[in-house]
C-alpha positions in Angstrom: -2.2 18.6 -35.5 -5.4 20.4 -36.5 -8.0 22.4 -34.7 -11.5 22.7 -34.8 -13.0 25.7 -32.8 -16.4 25.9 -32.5 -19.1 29.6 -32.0 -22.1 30.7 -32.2 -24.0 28.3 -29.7 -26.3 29.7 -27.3 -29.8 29.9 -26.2 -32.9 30.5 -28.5 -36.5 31.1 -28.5 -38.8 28.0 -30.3 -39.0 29.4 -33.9 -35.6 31.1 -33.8 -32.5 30.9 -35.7 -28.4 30.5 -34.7 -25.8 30.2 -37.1 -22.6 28.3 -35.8 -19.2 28.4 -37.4 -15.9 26.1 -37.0 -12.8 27.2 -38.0 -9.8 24.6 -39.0 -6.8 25.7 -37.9 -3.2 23.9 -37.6 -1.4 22.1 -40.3 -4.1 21.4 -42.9 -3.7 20.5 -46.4 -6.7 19.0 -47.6 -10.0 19.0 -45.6 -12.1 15.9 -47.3 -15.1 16.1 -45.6 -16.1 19.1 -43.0 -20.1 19.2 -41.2 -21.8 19.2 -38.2 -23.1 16.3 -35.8 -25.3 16.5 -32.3 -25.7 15.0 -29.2 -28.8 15.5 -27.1 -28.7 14.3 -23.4 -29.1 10.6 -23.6 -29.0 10.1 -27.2 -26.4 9.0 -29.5 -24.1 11.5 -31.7 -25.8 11.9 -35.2 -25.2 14.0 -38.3 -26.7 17.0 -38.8 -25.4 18.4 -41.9 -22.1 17.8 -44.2 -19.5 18.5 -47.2 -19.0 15.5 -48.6 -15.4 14.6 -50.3 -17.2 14.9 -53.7 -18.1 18.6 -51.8 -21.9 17.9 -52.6 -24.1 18.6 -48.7 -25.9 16.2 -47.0 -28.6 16.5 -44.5 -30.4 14.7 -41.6 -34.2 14.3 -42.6 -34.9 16.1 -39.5 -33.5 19.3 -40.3 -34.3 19.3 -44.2 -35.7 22.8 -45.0 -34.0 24.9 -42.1 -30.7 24.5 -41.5 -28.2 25.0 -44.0 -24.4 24.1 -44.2 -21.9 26.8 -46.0 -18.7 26.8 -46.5 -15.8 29.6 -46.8 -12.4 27.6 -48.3 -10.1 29.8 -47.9 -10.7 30.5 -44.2 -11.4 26.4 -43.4 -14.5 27.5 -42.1 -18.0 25.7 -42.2 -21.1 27.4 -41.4 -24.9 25.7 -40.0 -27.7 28.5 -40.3 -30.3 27.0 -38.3 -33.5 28.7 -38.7 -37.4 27.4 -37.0 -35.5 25.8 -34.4 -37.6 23.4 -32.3 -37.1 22.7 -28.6 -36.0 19.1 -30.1 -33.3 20.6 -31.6 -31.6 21.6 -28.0 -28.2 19.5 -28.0 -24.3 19.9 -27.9 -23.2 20.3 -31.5 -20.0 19.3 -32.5 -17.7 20.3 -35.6 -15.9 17.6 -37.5 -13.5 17.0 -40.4 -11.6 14.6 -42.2 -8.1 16.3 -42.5 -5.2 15.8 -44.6 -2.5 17.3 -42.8 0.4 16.7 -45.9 0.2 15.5 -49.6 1.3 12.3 -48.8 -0.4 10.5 -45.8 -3.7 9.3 -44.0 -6.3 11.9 -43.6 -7.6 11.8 -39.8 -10.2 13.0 -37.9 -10.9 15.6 -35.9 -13.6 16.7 -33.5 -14.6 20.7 -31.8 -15.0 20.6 -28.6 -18.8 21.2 -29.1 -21.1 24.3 -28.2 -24.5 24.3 -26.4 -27.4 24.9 -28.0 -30.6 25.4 -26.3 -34.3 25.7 -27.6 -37.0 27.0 -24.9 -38.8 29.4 -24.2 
């Protein structure tokens, strides 16, 4: 089984920044793809930012130009610095991966359990 754990959420001035990290813990052997998605009260999950399998990033339009996704491979960890952060911005973010757990199997996926992120002032 694999773990995603989630920090770094909180609540932020308009124009401010966070920087959220998830951590994959458990029996991985290959993570193929590794990013962030949201969910703002009423709204549908969407992507925010992503490793691909090909490990090229991809961004939402929306947050083009301030946030960024990093990576550290040896710790399993992905990274979003969110910088000019708008009150629009104020959802639950939520880690996931694509997880090989053996050499030989199915990858699956796997979700945090999400962290709060509030913009207002």
């Amino acid at each position: 089984q694999v773990q995603l754990v989630e920090s770094g959420g909180g609540l932020v001035q308009p124009g401010g920044s966070l920087r959220l990290s998830c951590a994959a813990s458990g029996r991985v052997f290959r993570i193929n793809t590794m990013g962030w998605y949201r969910q703002a009260p009423g709204k549908q999950r969407e992507l925010v930012a992503a490793f691909t399998s090909g490990g090229s990033t991809s961004y939402a339009d929306f947050v083009k130009g301030r946030f960024t996704i990093s990576r550290d491979n040896a710790k399993n960890t992905v990274y979003l610095q969110m910088n000019s952060l708008k009150p629009e911005d104020t959802a639950v973010y939520y880690c996931y991966a694509n997880v090989r757990a053996y050499p030989i199997g199915p990858a699956n996926d796997y979700w945090g359990q999400g962290t709060q992120v509030t913009v207002s002032s």
